[in-house]
N, C-alpha and C positions, 0 to 999 in steps of 0.2 A: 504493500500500500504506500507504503511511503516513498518509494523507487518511482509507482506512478504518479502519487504526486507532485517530486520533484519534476517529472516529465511536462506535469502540466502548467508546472510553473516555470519553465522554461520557454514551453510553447504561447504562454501570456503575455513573456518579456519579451520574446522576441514579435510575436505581433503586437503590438506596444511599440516596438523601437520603430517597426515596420510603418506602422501608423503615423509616427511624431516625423518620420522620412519626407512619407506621403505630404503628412499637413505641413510641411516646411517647403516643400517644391509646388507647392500651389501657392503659398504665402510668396514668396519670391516673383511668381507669376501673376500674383494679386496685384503683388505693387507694382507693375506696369499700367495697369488701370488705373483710370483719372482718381486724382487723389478725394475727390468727394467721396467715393464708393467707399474706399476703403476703411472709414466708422462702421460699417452694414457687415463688412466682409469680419471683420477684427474677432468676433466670437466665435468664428471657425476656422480662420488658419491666420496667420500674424501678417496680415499687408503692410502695416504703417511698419513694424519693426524689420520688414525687411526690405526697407527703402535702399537702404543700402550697401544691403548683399546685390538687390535685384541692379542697382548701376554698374556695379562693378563686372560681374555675369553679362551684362549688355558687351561692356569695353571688351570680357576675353570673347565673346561670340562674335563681336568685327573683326578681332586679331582673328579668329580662327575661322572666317570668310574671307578675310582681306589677305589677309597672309599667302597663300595657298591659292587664291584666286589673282594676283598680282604678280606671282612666280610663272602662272601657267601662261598671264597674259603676257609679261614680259618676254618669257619664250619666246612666244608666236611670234610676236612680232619680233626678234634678234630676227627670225628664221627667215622669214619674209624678207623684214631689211637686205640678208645673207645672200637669198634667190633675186633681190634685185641688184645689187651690187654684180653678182657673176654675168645676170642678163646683160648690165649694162655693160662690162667689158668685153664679153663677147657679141653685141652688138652694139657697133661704134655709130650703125643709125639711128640709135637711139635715144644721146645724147644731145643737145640742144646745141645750136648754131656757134654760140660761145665754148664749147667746151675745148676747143683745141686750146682754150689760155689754161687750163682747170688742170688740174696733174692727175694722176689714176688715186695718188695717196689723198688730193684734196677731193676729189670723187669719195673716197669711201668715207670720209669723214662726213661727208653730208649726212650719206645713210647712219653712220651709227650716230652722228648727233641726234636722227630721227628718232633712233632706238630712245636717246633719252627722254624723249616724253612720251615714253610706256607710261610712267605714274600719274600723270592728269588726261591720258587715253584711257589708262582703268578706271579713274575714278568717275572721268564723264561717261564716259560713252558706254559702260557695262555694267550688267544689273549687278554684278557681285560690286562691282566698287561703288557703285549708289548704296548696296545695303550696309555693305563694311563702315563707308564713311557717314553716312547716317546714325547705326549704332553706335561708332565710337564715339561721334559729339556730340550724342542726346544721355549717352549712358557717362560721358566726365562728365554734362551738364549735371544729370542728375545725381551724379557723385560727390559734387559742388554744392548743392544745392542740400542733400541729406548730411554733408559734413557740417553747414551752418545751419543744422536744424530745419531747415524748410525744406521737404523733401517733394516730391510731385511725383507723375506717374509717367508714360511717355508722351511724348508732346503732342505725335499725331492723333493719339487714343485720346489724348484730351482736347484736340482741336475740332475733332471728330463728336466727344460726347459734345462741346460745347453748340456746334450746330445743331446735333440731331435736338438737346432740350431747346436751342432758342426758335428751331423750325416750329417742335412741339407747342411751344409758347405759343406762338404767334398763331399755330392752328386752332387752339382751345380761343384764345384771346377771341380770333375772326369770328370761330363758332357761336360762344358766347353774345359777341356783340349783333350780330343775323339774326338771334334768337331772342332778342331782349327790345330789337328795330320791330319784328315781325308780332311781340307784343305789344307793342309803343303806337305800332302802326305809323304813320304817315306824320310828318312833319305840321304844327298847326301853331298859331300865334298863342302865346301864352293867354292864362285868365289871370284876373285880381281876385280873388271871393275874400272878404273879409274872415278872418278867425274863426270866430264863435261859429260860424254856419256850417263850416268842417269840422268843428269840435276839436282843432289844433290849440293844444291848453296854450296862453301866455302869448299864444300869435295877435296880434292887432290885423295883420294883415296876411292872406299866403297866395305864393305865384305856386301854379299848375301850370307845368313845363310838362311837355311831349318827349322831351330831352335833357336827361343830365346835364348839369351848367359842370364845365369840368371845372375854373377858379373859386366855387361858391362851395363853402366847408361851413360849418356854426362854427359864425362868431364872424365871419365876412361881411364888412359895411358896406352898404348898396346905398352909391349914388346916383338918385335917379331927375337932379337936377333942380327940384324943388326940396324936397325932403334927402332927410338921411335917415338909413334904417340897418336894423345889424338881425340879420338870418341866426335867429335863436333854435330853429329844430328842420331836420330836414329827413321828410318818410317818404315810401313810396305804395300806393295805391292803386287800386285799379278799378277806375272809372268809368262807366258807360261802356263795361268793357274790354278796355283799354289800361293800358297799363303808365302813372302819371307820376311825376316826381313833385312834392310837395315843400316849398318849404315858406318855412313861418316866419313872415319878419316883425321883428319890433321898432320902436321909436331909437333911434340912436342919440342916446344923451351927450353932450360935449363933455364930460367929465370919462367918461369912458374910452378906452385906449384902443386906438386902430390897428392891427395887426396885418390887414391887407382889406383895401377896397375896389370896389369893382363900379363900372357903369353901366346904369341899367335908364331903359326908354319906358318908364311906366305907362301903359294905358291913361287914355284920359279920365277922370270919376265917372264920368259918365258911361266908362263902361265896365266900371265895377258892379261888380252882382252881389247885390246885398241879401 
């Protein structure tokens, strides 16, 4: 019994260790995702704390694209260079008009100075040297970046989330506001109705807007070029219908303090609905 016990507690540690493995290389993995996420992600595997295991893992997986991918390309191209250099001495038609001033030794040095920009022909022109160079100076960025404590995720993952939430946004936003026109209905000149008649407590006076005033908040002084009044409540109702934005104004005392005012074109009383 005890032999198999020891067995089984063997086989606990070692899936245990196998486990902490697992949830350590997904944490790593984690923190490549935009750093908002990873509060949500942190009760399952360690994102924030592996800020900066996951930059350094970025830098050796460029070296270990970039390296290797830079070698094969540098090759190619000596080789190339190689087969035109031969071409071109053994065909002397193929040499440019001037070459009779050029010596065979200043000839090959063209080509192998060509050779020398293998290193900004990998880095442009080939997917390995886009990814290499990409990784290494988003993962020192973020090496940098988690050594003074501000750590981030990868830049295009976060470029990426930032659009798809601000698309998101703006799609809810459009939605929301189509569906709030389509209660509102049709654009219509404001009313005046006095207070009491809407049962707006403490109102003297309330406009009935078809539309959201977006400057008018309580506690906005409305200048409406006779009087001054200050929007003490503002509800929303729905009308004949229709759905109306109300808000209650009072008398604006000159002792009281203007925080922001607005102008407003009152109706004449005479079309006040009492």
């Amino acid at each position: 019994m005890a032999q198999r016990g020891a067995m089984w507690d063997g086989v606990r540690a070692f899936a245990g260790a196998l486990l902490g493995v697992v949830t350590w290389i997904a944490g790593v993995a984690a923190a490549t995702l935009p750093k908002r996420w990873w509060p949500v992600l942190d009760p399952y595997v360690p994102a924030t704390d592996s800020a900066a295991i996951s930059a350094i893992l970025t830098i050796l997986i460029a070296g270990a694209i970039g390296v290797p991918g830079f070698i094969s390309h540098a090759t190619e191209q000596v080789a190339l260079n190689n087969e035109a250099i031969l071409a071109a001495a053994q065909d002397q038609a193929s040499r440019p008009a001037s070459a009779e001033t050029v010596s065979e030794r200043e000839w090959g040095r063209m080509f192998v100075g060509a050779s020398g920009l293998s290193v900004f022909t990998f880095i442009f022109l080939t997917p390995a040297g886009w990814a290499s160079t990409y990784l290494g100076i988003s993962g020192t960025w973020r090496g940098i970046a988690a050594a003074v404590d501000d750590p981030f995720g990868d830049p295009i993952l976060t470029g990426l989330d930032v659009l798809v939430r601000g698309g998101t946004r703006r799609i809810g936003s459009d939605f929301a506001r189509t569906r709030r026109e389509m209660l509102e209905g049709p654009v219509v000149a404001d009313r005046v109705v006095p207070g009491p008649r809407l049962g707006v407590a403490g109102a003297e006076l309330v406009i009935v807007s078809a539309r959201r005033k977006p400057l008018w908040d309580v506690g906005t002084v409305v200048d409406t070029g006779e009087d001054w009044f200050r929007v003490a409540s503002i509800e929303e109702r729905t009308i004949a219908g229709r759905l109306r934005t109300l808000y209650g104004l009072t008398e604006h005392r000159d002792s009281e303090a203007i925080r922001r005012a607005v102008r407003y074109e009152m109706p004449p009383r005479a079309e006040w609905r009492g």
